[in-house]
C-alpha positions, 0 to 999 in steps of 0.5 A: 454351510454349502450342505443346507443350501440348494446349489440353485441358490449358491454363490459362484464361489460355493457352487465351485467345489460342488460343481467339480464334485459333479465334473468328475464322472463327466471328464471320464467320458468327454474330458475337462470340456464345456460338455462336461460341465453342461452335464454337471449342471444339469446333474444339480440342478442349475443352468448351464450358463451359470455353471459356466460362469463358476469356470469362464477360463474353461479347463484349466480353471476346472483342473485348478478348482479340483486340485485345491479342493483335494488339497483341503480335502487331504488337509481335513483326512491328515487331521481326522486321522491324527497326523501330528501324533505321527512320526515326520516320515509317516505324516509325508507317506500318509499325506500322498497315500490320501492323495492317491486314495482321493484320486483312485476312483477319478484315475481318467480325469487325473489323466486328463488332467495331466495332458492339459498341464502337460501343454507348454501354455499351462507350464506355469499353473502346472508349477503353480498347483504343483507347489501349492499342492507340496505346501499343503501336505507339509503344512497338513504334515505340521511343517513350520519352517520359514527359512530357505529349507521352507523351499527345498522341502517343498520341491523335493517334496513336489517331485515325488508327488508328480513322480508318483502320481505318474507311476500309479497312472500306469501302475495295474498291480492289486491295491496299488502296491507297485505304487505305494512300493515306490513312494516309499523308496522316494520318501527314503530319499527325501528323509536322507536329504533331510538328514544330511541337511540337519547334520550340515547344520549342526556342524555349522553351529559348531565351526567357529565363525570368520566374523569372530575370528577376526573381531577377535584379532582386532580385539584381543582379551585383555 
């Protein structure tokens, strides 16, 4: 809908993704920072005032707006190169490989980004976007699970995102492959953890349960 409309003539709402699209060069040189955004403004033809109103909490807002945009952006790559078809451990890698493809020609903001989610009052929107982001690539991986393993696949799954984007931000090998290298062993990890919990609870189904146990010795057949 956005792509036919001038982003003079955008809601705030439609003119955030088109706005960090255009952030994005800027924070290489002046950071997520009100001259940044002034300049993005500028870049699309809209007044800087109202460019601020799309952000009024300033960086943090910013870093938000992208990490949920690169979410959807992920989610519709997985979905364009038929991820279902995929084996689960594929569907896992693929999703981190688009978020690291995404990420290679803005590596500065990533940068950026994270020294502003570093600092202790952004601990929480660190969490929050970090989750967000693991939920998104489990559920663009196909994942439907509702029980508390819904929770473990998502922490674990959050570690080696950061874990990796961390490493590649100081990974200078060609193509990334140090990088990729890595992520691959931290995949490793989490389908050995998945595995083991699949066999914990196959063996649980089969023990037999102390409820019926005891219902049976206050029951017994006839």
């Amino acid at each position: 809908m956005t792509d036919t409309i001038a982003p003079a003539d955008m809601t705030l709402d439609e003119l955030r993704p088109v706005l960090v699209e255009a952030l994005l060069p800027n924070v290489a040189f002046d950071g997520w920072s009100a001259a940044a955004l002034d300049a993005s403004a500028a870049a699309i033809g809209i007044p800087a005032d109202r460019a601020r109103l799309v952000f009024p909490g300033g960086a943090t807002e910013m870093i938000d707006a992208w990490i949920l945009k690169t979410d959807h952006d992920m989610a519709a790559e997985m979905a364009r190169r038929g991820a279902a078809a995929m084996k689960i451990r594929d569907r896992i890698t693929t999703a981190i490989r688009i978020r690291i493809d995404q990420a290679r020609p803005h590596k500065e903001a990533v940068r950026r980004a994270f020294a502003v989610l570093a600092q202790p009052q952004n601990a929480a929107l660190s969490a929050r976007t970090l989750w967000r982001s693991a939920d998104a690539m489990w559920r663009a991986a196909g994942d439907t699970a509702t029980d508390f393993n819904h929770y473990t696949k998502r922490l674990s799954l959050g570690g080696v995102y950061a874990a990796t984007l961390l490493y590649w931000l100081q990974d200078e090998s060609e193509d990334d492959a140090d990088t990729f290298a890595f992520l691959g062993r931290r995949i490793d990890t989490i389908m050995q953890v998945e595995k083991a919990k699949m066999r914990f609870r196959e063996q649980a189904g089969n023990r037999p349960r102390l409820s019926r146990f005891l219902g049976r010795l206050r029951y017994p057949a006839a």
